[in-house]
KEKOLLUM-475229 format. One line per field, with one value per residue (C-alpha): x, y negated, z negated; residue number from 1. Coordinates in Angstrom, 1 decimal, decimal comma. Each point is the difference from the previous one (the first is absolute). Example, Ala and Ser with C-alpha at 12.3 -4.5 7.8 and 13.67 -1.06 7.14 Angstrom:
% KEKOLLUM-475229
x <- [12,3|1,4] .
y <- [4,5|-3,4] .
z <- [-7,8|0,7] .
num <- [1|2] .
***
This chain:
% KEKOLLUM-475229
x <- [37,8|2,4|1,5|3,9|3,0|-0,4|3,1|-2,1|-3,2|1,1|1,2|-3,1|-1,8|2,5|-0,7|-3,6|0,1|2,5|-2,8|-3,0|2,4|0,9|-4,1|-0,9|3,4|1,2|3,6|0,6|2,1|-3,3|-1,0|1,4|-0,4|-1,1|0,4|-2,6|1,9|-2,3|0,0|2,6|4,0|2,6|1,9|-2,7|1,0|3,2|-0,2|-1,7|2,5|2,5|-1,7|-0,3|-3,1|0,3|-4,3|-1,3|-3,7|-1,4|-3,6|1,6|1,5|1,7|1,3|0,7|2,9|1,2|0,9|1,6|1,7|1,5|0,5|1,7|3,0|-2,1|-0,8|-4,0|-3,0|-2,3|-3,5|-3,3|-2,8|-1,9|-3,1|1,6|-1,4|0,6|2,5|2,4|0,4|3,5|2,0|-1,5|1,3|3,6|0,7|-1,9|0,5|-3,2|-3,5|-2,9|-3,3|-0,7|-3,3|-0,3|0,9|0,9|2,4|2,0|0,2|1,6|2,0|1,4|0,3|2,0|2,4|3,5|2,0|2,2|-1,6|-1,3|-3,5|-2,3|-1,9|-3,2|-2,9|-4,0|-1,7|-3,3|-3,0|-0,7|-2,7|-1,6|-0,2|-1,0|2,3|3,2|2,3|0,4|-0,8|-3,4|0,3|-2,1|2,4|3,2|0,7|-0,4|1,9|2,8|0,6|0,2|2,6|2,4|0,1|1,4|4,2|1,5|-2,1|0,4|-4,0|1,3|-3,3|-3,0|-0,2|-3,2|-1,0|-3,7|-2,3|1,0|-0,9|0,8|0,4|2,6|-2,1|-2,3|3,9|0,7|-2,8|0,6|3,8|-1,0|-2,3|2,8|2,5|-2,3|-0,2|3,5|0,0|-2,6|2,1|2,9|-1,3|-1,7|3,7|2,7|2,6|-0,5|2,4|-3,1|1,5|-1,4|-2,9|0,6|-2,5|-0,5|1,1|0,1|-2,8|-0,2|2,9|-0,2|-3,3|1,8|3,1|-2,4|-1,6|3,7|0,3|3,8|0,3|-1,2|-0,6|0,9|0,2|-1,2|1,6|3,1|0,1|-2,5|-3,1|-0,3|0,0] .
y <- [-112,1|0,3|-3,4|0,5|-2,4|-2,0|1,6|3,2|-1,5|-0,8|3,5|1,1|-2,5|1,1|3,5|-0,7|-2,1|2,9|2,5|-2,1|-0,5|3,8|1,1|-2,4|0,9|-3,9|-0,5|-1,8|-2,4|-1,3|-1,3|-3,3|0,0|-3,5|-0,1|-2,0|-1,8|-2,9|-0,9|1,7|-1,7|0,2|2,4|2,3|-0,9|0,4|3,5|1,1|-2,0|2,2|3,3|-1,3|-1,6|-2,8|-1,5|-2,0|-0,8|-3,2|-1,5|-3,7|-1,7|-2,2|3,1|1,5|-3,2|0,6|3,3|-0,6|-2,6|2,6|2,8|-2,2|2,3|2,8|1,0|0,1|-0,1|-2,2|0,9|-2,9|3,0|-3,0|-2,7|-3,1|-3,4|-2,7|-2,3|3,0|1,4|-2,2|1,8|3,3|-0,9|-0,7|2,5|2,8|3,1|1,3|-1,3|3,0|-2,4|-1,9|-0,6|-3,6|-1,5|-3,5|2,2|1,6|-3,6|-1,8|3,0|0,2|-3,8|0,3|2,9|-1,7|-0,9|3,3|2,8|2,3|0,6|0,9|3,4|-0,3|2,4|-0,9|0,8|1,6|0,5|3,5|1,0|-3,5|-0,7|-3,3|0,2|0,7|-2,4|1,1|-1,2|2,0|2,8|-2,1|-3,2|1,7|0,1|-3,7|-0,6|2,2|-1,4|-3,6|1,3|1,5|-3,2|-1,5|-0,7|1,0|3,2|3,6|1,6|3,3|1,8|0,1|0,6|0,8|1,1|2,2|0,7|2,9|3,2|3,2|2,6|0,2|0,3|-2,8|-2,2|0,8|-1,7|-3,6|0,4|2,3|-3,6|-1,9|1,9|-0,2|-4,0|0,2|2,3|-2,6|-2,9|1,8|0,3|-4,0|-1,1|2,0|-2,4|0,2|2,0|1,7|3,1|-0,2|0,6|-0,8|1,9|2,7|-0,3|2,2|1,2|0,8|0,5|3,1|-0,7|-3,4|1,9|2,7|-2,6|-2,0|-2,2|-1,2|-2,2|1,3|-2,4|1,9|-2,0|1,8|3,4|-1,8|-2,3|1,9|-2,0|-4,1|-1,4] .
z <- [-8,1|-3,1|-0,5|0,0|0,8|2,5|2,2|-0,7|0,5|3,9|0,6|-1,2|2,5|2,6|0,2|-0,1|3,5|1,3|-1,1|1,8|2,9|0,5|-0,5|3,3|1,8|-0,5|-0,8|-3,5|1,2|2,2|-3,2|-2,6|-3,4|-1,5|-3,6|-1,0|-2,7|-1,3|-3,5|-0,3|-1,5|2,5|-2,1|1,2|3,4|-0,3|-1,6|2,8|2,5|-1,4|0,4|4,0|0,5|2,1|0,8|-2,7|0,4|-2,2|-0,8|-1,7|1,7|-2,7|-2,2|3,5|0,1|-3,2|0,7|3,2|-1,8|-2,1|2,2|2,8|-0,2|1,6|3,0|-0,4|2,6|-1,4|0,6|-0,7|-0,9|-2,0|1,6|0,4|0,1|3,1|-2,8|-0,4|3,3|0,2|-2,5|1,2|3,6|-1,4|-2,1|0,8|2,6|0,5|-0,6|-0,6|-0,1|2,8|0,3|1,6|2,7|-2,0|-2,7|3,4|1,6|-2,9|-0,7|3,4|0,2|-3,4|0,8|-0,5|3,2|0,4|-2,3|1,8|0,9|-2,9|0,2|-0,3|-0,5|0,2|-2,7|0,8|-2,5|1,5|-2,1|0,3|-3,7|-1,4|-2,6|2,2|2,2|3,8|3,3|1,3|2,2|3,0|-0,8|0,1|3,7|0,2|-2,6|0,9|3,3|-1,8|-2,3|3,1|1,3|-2,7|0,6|-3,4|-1,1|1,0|0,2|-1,4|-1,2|-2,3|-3,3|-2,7|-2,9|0,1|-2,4|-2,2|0,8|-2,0|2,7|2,2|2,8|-0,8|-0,1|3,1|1,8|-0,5|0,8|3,5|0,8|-1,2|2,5|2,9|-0,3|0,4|3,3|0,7|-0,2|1,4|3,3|-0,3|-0,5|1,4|-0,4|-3,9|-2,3|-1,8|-1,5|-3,8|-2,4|-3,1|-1,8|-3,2|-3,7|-2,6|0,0|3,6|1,6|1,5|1,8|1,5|1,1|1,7|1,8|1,4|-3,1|0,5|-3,3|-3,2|-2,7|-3,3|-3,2|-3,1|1,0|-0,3|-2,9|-2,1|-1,4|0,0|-3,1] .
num <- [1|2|3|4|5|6|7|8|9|10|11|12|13|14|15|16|17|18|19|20|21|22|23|24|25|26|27|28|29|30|31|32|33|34|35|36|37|38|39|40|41|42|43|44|45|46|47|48|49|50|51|52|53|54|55|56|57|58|59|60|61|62|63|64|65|66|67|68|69|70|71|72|73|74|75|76|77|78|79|80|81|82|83|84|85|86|87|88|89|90|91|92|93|94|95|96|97|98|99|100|101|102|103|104|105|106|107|108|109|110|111|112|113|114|115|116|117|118|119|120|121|122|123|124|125|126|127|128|129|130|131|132|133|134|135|136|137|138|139|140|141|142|143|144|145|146|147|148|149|150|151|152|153|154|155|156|157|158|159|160|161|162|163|164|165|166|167|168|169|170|171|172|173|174|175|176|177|178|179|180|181|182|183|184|185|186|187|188|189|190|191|192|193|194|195|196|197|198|199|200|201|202|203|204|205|206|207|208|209|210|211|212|213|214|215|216|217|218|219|220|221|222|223|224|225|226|227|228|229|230|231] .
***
């Protein structure tokens, strides 16, 4: 993709998820953009704050305060995309919306126990390592029944959906496998705990996109296509 502004840049993204949307007969509004926004200076943010973007995903947590620091005048979603040790789960719990990487039972109970006294409940999704990878994060597909049915008892989180990150895979075909699995664990746990608001999976980047809307994706984490390159 040809690297533009970054008010262009999310037009750009936008018409690619209403694209994907109208080619499996979704509607694009089925589908949040999370501008994946780490490393990146708040002005960056706020730039694309301006042109309407409103979910900010971060991986650190302590530039992630910073910039919220910053950007407190705006209205912003704030998204936890990155792993996070057991000794920062507090500050997540306070200050953030959503949390993308659940993958322990001890993370959700401290941040559940740490969710300040009338915020309201944190979304949470479970990470799952669907392609069973020893180098990626993620509750195992065998484990993650047990584990969500621990997390929906917790008091001050929401158990909104799943979220992964697969291997690569250069066909789009290929993509879409790991994200069908991924949105049949979610049926799965749909019909283990009816009383839970699970509605999302947060899955497909730049690279993959289309093949994660295809297969229900209903956050996309896009970073790159919007701020161009890390340096």
């Amino acid at each position: 993709m040809r690297k533009g502004s970054i008010p262009e840049n999310l037009n750009s993204v936008a018409e690619r998820i209403v694209t994907a949307c109208r080619s499996c007969d979704r509607q694009a509004d089925a589908v949040t953009l999370l501008a994946v926004s780490k490393t990146r200076p708040a002005e960056d943010l706020r730039v694309a704050y301006a042109a309407g973007q409103r979910h900010f995903g971060e991986n650190y947590l302590q530039e992630a305060l910073d910039k919220q620091a910053e950007l407190a005048d705006c209205d912003i979603v704030w998204h936890f995309i990155g792993p996070l040790q057991s000794n920062k789960t507090r500050e997540v719990a306070a200050h953030f919306d959503w949390m993308h990487t659940v993958e322990r039972l001890k993370i959700a109970r401290r941040l559940s126990e740490q969710r300040p006294a009338g915020m309201p409940l944190l979304n949470v999704c479970l990470q799952v390592n669907i392609d069973d990878e020893d180098s990626k994060s993620g509750v195992s597909v065998e484990k993650l029944p047990e584990l969500a049915a621990s997390v929906a008892a917790l008091p001050n989180l929401a158990l909104r959906g799943l979220m992964a990150i697969p291997a690569p895979r250069g066909v789009a075909e290929d993509q879409r496998t790991p994200f069908i699995r991924l949105a049949r664990l979610l049926e799965d746990l749909k019909a283990q705990l009816p009383d839970q608001p699970l509605d999302t999976l947060s899955m497909g980047m730049s690279g993959d996109m289309e093949a994660a809307i295809f297969s229900g994706s209903t956050i996309v984490r896009i970073g790159t296509d919007i701020f161009g390159a890390r340096k």
